[in-house]
N, C-alpha and C positions, 0 to 999 in steps of 0.2 A: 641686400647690401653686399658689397664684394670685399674681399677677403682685409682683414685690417692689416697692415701690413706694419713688419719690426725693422727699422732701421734704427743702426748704430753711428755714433761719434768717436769714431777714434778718439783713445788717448795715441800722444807719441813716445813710446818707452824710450829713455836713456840710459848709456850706460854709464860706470863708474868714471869713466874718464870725461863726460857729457857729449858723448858723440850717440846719431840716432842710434838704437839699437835695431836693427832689421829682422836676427832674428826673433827678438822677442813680438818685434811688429807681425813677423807673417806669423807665429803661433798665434797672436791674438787674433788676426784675421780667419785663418783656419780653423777657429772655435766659434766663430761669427757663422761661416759657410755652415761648420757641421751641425751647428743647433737651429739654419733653417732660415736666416734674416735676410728679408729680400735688398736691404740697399747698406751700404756703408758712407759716413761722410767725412770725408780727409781736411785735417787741415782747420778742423774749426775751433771753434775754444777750447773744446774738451783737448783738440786736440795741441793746443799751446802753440798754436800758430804765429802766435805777435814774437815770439823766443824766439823763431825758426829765423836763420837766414834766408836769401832769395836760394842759394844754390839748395840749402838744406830741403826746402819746399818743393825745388825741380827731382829734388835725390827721390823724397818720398811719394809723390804723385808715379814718378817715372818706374819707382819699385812694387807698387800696389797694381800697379796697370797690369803689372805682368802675372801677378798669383789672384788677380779677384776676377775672376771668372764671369763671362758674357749675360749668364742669367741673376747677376747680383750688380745692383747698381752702385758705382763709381760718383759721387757726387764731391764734389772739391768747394771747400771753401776758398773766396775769391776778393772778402768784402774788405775792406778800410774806410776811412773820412778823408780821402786823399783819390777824385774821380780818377786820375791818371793812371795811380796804384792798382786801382780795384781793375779794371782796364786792361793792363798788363798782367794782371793776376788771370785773367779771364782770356788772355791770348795765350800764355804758359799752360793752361787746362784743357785747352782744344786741342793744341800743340799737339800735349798727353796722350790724347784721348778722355780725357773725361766721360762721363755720360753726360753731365748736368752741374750747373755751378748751384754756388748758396752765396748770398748776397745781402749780408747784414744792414742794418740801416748803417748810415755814420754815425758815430758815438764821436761824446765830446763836445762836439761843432753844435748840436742839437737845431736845426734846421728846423723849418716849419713845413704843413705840409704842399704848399707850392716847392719847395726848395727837395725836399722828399719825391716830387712826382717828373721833377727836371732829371733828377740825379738817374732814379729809374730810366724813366723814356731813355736818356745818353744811353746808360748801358744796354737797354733792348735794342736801340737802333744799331748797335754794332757786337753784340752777341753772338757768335754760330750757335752755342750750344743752349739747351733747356734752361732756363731760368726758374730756381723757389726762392719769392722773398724769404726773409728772417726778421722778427718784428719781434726784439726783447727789452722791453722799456728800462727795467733795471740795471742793465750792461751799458747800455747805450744813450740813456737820458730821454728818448723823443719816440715816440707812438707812432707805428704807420697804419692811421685809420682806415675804416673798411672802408672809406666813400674815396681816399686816394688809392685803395687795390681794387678796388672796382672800377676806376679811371683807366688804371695800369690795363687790366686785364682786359678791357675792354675794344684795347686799342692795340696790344702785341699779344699776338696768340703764343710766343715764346715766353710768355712768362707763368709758368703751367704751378705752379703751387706755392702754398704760403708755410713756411715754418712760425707757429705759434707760441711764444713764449710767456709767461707770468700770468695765467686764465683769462679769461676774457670770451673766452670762446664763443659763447652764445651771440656774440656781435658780428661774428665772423659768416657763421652757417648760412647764414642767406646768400652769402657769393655761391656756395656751393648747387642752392638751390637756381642761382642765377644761371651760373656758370657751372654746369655739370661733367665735364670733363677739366674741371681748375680740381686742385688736391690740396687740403687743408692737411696739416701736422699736428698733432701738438710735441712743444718742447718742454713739457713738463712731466717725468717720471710719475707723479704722485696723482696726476690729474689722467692714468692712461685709460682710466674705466667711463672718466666723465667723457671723455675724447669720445669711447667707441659709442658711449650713450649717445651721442650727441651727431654722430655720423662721419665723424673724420676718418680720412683714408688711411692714418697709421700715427707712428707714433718714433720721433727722431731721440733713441734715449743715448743716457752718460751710463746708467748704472748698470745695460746690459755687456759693458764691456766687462765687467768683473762676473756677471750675474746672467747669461742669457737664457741658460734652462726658467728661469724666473718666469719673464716677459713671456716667453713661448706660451708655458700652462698660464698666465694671467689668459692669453686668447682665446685658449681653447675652454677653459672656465666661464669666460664672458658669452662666450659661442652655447655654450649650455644652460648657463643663465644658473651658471653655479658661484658668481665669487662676493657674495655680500658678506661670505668668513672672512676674506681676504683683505677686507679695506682696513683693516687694524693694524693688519701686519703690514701692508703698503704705507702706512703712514709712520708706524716706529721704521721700517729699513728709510724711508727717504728722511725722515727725521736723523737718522742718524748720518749717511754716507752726505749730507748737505748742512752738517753741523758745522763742519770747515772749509776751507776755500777748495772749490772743487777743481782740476780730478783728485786733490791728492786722496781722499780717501779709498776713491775709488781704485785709484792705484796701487794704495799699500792692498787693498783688498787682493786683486789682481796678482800681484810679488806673491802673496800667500797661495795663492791657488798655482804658483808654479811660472808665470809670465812677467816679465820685468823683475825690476827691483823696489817699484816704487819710488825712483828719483824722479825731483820735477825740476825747470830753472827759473830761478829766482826771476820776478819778484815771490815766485811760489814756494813753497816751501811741504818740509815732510807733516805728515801729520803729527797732534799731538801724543803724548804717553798716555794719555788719559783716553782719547778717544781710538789709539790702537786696541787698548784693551775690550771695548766694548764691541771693536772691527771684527774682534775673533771670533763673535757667534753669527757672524755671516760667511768665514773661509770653511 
């Protein structure tokens, strides 16, 4: 098996005044580099992308291009429920340079999966760059089944991996065995052990932005066939940093350890007093 690999989800620090904060951005990014994570992804929920304005989005893609370095992959969220958006989203990130987009399903609209394998195909047909679905039923209302990414993939070689969100996995791994250069994700922090059990190429977390030394030794533990201590404590720390609407926890975590302030913008909000308190046995 080859190496599982740690990518991260931006958050996007602001500061007091609500304007992006960059330098807090590139400390976070340069804690990413030096703890080892082969990919970073801009722009996506964690990272408060629906907040962002259009210019805000060109500021931060255009400011990351320059400090994340050629051996750490650039991937830019690009998705909406608006084809034209997503579209334009995905001409602004080649523009960039991107490496590779992320392409949520549409939430809201909840589509079926003809409606789902349309929407796809548009954007592969006019894509430059790498394409990973994003399949998070909870965010977004609607399922993108393996037998529509098995359609997908079958038919654009540019749609090279799937982010996996809320379990399910076991439905999925057969693409991988179909499709052996496709790359499965999981997007779930808590499930990082069942992922590498299971053969996924890595793992797109929220919590290693507060927490990277974590994820590192989680790999190299699983590599040794040492972390069956470890599943208690994976499950109080995601129990606790996904008690409230995420990132802010993560965030206030994050402030604590020296990066941002923990501001988020509304509809989000700071975390509670109650749950700071218990934040403090993971700074």
């Amino acid at each position: 098996m080859s190496r599982f690999l740690l990518y991260t989800a931006l958050v996007t620090p602001f500061t007091e005044e609500d304007l992006i904060d960059f330098d807090a951005l590139g400390k976070l990014v340069e804690s990413q580099i030096e703890a080892g994570y082969e990919g970073l992804i801009v722009l996506g929920t964690t990272g408060e992308a629906a907040a962002l304005s259009l210019d805000e989005r060109v500021m931060v893609i255009r400011y990351l291009r320059k400090i994340i370095p050629d051996t750490v992959s650039m991937i830019v969220g690009v998705g909406s429920n608006n084809l034209e958006e997503t579209l334009r989203n995905i001409q602004i990130a080649s523009e960039l340079k991107a490496d590779a987009v992320l392409v949520v399903t549409p939430y809201y609209v909840c589509p079926n999966q003809e409606g789902l394998y349309r929407y796809y195909e548009r954007i592969a047909k006019h894509c430059p760059l790498p394409i990973y679905l994003y399949n998070v039923k909870r965010r977004c209302g609607v399922e993108l089944e393996p037998k529509t990414v098995d359609r997908l993939i079958s038919k654009y070689t540019n749609i090279i991996g799937l982010k996996q969100a809320g379990g399910g996995y076991d439905q999925y791994v057969y693409l991988k065995k179909k499709y052996p250069h496709f790359q499965l994700f999981s997007g779930d922090d808590g499930k990082i052990f069942e992922a590498m059990e299971l053969g996924f190429d890595g793992i797109i977390s929220v919590l290693s932005n507060a927490l990277p030394e974590v994820f590192v030794e989680y790999r190299k533990k699983f590599n040794r066939k040492e972390y069956e201590g470890d599943l208690k404590d994976l499950e109080w720390m995601c129990g606790v940093l996904y008690s409230e609407p995420t990132p802010a926890p993560t965030k206030y975590v994050l402030s604590r350890r020296g990066i941002g302030n923990g501001k988020l913008r509304l509809p989000l909000c700071e975390v509670s007093d109650e749950l700071r308190d218990v934040l403090e046995y993971l700074v």
